[in-house]
LUMDRENPA-94615 format. One line per 10 residues: number of its first residue (from 1); their letters; for each residue x, y, z of N, C-alpha, C. Coordinates in steps of 0.1 Angstrom, whole numbers. Example, Ala and Ser with C-alpha at 12.3 -4.5 7.8 and 13.67 -1.06 7.14 Angstrom:
BEGIN
1> AS> 132 -57 78 123 -45 78 132 -33 78; 128 -22 71 137 -11 71 129 0 79
***
This chain:
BEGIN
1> XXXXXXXXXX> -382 -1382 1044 -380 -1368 1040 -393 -1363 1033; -401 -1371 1026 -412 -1370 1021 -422 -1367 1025; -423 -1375 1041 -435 -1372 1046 -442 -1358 1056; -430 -1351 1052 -434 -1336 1060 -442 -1327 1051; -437 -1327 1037 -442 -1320 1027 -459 -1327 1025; -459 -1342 1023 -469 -1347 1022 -484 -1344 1034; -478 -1338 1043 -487 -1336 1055 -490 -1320 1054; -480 -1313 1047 -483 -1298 1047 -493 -1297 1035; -490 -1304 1025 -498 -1307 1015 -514 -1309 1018; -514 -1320 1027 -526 -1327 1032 -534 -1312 1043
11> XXXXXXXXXX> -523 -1306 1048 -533 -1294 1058 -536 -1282 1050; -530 -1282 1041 -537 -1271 1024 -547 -1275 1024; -547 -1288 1020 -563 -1296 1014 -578 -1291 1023; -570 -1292 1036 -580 -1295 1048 -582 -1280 1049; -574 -1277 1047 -582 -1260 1049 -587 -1253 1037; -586 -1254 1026 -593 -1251 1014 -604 -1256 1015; -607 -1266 1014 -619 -1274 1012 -627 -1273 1025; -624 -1270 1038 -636 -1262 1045 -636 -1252 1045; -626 -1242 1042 -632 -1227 1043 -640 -1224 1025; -637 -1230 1015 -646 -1231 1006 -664 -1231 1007
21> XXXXXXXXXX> -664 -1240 1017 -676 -1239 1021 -688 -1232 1023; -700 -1230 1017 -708 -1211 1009 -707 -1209 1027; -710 -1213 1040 -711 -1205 1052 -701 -1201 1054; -690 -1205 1052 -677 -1193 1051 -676 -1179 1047; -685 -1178 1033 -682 -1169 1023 -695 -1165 1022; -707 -1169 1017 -721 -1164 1013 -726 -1155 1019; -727 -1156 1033 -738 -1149 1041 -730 -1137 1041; -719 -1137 1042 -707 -1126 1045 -709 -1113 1031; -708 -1121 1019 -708 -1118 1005 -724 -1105 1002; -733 -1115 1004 -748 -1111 1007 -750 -1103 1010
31> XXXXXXXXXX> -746 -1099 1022 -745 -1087 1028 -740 -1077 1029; -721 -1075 1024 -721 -1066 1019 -723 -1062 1006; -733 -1070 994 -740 -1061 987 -750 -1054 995; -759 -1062 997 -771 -1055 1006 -772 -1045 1015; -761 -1043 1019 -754 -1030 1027 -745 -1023 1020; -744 -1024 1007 -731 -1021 1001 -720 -1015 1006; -712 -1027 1013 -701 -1024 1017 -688 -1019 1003; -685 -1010 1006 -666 -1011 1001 -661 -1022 999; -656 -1026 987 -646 -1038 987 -637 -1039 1002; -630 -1025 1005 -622 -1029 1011 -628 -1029 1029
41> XXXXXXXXXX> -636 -1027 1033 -648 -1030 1040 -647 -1048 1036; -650 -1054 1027 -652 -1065 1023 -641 -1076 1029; -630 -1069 1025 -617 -1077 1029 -612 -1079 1042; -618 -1066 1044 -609 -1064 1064 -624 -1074 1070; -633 -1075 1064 -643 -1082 1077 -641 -1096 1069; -638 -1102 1055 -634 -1116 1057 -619 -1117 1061; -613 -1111 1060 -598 -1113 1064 -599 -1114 1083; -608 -1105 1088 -611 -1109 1105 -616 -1117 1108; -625 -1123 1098 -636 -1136 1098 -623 -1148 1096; -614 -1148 1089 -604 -1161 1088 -594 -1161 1096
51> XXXXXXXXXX> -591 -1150 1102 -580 -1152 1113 -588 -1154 1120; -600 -1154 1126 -606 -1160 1140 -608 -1169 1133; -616 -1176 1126 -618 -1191 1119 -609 -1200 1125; -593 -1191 1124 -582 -1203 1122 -579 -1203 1138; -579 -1193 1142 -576 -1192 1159 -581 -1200 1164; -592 -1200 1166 -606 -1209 1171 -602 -1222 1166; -601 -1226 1153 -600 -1240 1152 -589 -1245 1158; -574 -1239 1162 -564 -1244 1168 -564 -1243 1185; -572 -1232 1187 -578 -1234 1204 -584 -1245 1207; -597 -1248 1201 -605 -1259 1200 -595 -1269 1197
61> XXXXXXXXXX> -591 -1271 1185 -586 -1286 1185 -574 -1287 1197; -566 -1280 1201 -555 -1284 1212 -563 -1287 1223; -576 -1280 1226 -584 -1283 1234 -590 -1300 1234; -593 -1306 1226 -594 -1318 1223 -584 -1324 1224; -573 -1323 1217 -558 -1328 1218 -561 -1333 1234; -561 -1323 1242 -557 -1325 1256 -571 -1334 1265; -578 -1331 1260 -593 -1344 1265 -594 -1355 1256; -592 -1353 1246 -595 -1368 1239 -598 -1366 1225; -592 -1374 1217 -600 -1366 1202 -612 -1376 1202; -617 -1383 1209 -627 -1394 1208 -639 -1378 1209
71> XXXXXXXXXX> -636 -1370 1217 -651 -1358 1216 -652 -1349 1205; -641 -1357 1194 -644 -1342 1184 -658 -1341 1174; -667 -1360 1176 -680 -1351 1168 -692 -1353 1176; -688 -1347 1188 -696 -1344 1196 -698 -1330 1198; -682 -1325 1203 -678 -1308 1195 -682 -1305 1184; -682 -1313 1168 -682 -1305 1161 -701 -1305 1159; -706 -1318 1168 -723 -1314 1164 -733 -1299 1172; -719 -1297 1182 -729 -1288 1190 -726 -1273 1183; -717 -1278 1176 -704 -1263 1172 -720 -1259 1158; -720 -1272 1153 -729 -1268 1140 -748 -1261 1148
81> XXXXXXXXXX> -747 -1266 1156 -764 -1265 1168 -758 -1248 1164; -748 -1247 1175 -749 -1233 1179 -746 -1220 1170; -733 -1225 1158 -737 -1218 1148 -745 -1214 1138; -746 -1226 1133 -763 -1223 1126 -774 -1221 1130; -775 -1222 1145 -785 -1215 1152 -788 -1204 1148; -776 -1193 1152 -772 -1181 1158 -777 -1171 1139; -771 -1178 1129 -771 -1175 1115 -791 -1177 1115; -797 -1188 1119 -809 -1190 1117 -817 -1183 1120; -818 -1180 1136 -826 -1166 1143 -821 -1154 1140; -816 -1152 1134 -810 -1141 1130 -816 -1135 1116
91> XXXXXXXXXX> -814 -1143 1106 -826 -1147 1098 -840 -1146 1102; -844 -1152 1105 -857 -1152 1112 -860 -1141 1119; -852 -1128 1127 -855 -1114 1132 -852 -1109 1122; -849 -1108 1111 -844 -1096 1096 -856 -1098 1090; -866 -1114 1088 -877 -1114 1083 -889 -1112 1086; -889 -1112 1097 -901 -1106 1110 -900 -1091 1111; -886 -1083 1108 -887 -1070 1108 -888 -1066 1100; -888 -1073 1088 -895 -1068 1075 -907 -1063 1073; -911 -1078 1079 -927 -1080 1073 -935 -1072 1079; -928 -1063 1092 -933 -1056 1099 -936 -1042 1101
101> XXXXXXXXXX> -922 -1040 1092 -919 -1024 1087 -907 -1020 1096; -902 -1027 1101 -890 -1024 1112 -878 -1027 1103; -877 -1033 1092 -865 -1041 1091 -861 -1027 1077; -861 -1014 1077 -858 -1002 1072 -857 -994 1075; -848 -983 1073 -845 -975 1084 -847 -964 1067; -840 -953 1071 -839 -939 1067 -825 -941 1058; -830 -945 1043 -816 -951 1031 -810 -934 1032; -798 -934 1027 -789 -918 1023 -790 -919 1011; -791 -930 1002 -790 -932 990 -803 -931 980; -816 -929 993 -827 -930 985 -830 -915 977
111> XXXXXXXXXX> -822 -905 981 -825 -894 974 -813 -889 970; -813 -879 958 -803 -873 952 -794 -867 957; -778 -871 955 -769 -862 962 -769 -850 952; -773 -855 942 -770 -840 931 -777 -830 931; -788 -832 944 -793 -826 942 -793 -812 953; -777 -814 964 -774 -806 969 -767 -798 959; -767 -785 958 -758 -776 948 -743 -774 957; -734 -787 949 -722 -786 952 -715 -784 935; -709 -777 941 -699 -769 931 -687 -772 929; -684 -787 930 -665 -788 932 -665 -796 917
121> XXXXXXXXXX> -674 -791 909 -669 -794 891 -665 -813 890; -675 -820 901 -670 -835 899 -680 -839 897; -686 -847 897 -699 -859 898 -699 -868 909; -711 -867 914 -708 -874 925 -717 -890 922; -708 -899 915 -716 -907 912 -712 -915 926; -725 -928 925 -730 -938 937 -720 -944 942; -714 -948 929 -702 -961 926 -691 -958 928; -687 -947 926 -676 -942 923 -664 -942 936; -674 -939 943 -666 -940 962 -666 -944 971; -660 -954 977 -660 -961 988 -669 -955 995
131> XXXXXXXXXX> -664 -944 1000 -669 -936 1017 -687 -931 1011; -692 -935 998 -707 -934 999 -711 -947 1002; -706 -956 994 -711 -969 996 -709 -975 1016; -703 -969 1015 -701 -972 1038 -710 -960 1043; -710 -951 1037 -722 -941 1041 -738 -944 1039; -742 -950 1030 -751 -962 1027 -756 -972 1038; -741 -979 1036 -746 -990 1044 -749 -988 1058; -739 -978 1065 -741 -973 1078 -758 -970 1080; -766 -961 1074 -780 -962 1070 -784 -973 1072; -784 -985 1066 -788 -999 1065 -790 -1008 1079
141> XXXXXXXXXX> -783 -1003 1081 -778 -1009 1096 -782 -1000 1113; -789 -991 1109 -794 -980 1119 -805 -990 1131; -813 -999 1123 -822 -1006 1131 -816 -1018 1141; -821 -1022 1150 -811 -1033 1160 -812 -1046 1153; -820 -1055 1142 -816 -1064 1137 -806 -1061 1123; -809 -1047 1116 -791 -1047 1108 -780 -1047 1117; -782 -1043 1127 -767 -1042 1137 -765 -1057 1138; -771 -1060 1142 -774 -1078 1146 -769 -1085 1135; -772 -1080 1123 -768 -1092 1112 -756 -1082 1108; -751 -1075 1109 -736 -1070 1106 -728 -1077 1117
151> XXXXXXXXXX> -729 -1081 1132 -723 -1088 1137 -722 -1105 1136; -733 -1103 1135 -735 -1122 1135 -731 -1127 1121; -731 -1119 1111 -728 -1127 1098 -713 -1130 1097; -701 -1119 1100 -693 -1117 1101 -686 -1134 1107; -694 -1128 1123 -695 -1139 1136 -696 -1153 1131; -707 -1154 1121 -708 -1172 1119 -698 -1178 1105; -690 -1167 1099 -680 -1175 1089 -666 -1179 1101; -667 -1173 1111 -654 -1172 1114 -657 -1185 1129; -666 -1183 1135 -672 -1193 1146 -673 -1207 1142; -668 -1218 1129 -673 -1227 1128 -660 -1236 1125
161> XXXXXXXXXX> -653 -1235 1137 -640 -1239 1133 -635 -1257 1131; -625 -1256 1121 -623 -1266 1114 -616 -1278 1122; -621 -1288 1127 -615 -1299 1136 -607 -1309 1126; -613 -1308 1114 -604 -1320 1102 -591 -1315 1101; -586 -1309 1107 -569 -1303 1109 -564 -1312 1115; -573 -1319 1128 -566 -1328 1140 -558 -1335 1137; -563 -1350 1125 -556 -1361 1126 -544 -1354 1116; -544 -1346 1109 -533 -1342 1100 -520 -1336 1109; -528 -1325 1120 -517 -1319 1127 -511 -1333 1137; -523 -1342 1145 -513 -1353 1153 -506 -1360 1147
171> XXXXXXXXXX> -506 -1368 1131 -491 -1369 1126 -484 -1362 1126; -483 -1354 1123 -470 -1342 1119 -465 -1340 1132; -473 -1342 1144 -468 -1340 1154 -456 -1353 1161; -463 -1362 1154 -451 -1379 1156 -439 -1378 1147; -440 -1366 1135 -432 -1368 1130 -417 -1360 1136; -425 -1345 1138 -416 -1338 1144 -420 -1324 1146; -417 -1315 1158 -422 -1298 1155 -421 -1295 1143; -415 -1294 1135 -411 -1285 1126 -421 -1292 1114; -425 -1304 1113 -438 -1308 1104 -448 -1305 1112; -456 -1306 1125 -466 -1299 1127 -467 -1280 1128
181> XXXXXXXXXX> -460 -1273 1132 -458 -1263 1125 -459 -1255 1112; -453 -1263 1107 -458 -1263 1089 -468 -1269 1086; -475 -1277 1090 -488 -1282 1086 -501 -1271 1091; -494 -1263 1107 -505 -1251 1109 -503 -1245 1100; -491 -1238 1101 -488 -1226 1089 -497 -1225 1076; -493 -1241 1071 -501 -1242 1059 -515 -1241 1061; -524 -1248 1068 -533 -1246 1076 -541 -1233 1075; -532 -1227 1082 -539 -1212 1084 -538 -1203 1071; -529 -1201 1065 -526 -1197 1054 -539 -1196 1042; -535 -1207 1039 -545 -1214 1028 -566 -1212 1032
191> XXXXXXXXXX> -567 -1211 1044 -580 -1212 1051 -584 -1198 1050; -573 -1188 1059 -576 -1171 1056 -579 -1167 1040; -566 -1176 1031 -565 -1169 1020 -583 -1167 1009; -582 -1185 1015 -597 -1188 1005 -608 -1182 1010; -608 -1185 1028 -622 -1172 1029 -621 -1159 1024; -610 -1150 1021 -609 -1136 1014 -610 -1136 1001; -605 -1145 1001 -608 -1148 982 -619 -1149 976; -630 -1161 981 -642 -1166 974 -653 -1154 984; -652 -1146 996 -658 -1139 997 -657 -1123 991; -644 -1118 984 -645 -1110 976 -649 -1107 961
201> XXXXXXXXXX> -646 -1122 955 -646 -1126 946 -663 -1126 940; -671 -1135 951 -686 -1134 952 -693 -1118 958; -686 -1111 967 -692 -1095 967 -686 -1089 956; -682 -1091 949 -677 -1081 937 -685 -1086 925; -690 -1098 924 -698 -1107 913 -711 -1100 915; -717 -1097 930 -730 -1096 932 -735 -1082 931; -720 -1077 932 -723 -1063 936 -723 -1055 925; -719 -1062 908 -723 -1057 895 -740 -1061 893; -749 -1065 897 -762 -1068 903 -772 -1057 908; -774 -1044 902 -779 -1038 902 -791 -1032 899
211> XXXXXXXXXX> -800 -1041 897 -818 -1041 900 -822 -1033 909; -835 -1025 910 -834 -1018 919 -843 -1026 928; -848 -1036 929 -859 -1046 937 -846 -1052 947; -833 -1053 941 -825 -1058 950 -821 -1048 967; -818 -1036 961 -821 -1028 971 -833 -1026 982; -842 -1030 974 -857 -1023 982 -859 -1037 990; -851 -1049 985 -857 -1060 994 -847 -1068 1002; -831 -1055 1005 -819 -1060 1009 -818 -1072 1022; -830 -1066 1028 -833 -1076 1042 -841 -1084 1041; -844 -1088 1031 -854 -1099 1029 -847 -1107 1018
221> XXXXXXXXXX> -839 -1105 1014 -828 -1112 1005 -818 -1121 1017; -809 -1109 1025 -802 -1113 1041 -803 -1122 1047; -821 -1118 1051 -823 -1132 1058 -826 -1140 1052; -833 -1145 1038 -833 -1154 1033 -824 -1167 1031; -808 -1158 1031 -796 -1160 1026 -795 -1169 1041; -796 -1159 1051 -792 -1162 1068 -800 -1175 1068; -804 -1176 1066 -819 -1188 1070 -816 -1200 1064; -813 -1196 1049 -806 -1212 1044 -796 -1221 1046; -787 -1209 1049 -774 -1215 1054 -777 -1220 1070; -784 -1211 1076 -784 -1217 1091 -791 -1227 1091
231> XXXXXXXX> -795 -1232 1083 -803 -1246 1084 -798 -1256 1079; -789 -1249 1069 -778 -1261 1065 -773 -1265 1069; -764 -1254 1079 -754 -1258 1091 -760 -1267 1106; -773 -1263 1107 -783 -1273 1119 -780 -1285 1116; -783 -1282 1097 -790 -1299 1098 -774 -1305 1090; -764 -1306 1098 -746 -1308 1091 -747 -1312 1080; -754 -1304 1069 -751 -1306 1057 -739 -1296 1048; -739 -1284 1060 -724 -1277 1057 -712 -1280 1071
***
């Protein structure tokens, strides 16, 4: 009777401790300061980033299930090639369009809204409203490598799916449905919860970070950010 709980337990573990992981959360985070997304912009793209995270890792691993778990780190080295790739060049075009004068577009925020004569007796401060801060960032993103890294960052927390589920789900699976079941549940749960968590948690930390050098060098921060991680994940150190 013990050992169902002890396995749901054990698929918490396994999904906290990889979606903790900074390529989960960092690149994601980064970016919407640097584009100053909305918190809640923030949530809906790690919240879509962890339910594909978790999809993907249970496609993939049933996928293995059914060929052999003998290929899972052969899967998981190409999984790291091709996502850290993807986070690396990506990086690499945000820094080249910098340096180039491409990597800036036309800010909304570089000039005074106050300085339209509106009359509705409020302030129109920066912070104060979501729909400027997405008005902003929409700007940020006008050029084809911000489009690029609004897709791909999103793309590489959720693309790097977790195979250390396997041997926890194929016990649970000898034990009975109703313990592997519960060990996804738990699984998925715990993996969404922590990518939304440690990714809002860190855009809300970065995003009281208001220098104005941080703005002027949003894409050269990005890819910096893109580049470290994608190298980390090349070289399986994440």
């Amino acid at each position: 009777m013990t050992t169902t709980p002890a396995l749901v337990i054990a698929a918490a573990g396994v999904g906290f401790g990889h979606a903790v992981l900074p390529d989960h959360w960092a690149p994601l985070a980064v970016l919407a300061r640097t584009r100053r997304y909305p918190p809640r912009r923030v949530v809906r793209l790690s919240l879509l980033a962890g339910v594909a995270h978790v999809l993907l890792s249970i496609l993939l691993g049933g996928i293995l299930i059914a060929v052999g778990l003998q290929f899972r780190s052969t899967v998981q080295r190409h999984e790291d090639l091709v996502v850290g790739g993807l986070l690396l060049v990506t990086g690499l075009a945000l820094a080249v369009a910098q340096l180039t004068g491409r990597g800036h577009g036309h800010d909304h925020d570089s000039h005074d809204h106050d300085s339209h004569d509106h009359d509705h007796g409020h302030d129109h401060d920066l912070d104060s409203h979501d729909h400027v801060g997405a008005h902003g960032a929409g700007s940020r993103e006008r050029g084809p490598v911000g489009r690029l890294a609004a897709v791909v960052v999103p793309f590489g927390a959720a693309a790097s799916p977790d195979l250390t589920i396997l041997p926890v789900f194929v016990a649970a699976s000898g034990v009975s449905v109703l313990a592997a079941a519960s060990t996804l549940v738990a699984f998925a749960v715990v993996t969404v919860a922590t990518i939304v968590g440690a990714t809002s948690l860190a855009a809300a930390g970065v995003r009281q970070l208001r220098a104005s050098w941080i703005d002027a060098a949003a894409n050269t921060i990005t890819a910096g950010v893109l580049i470290v991680i994608g190298t980390l994940v090349v070289a399986g150190v994440l």
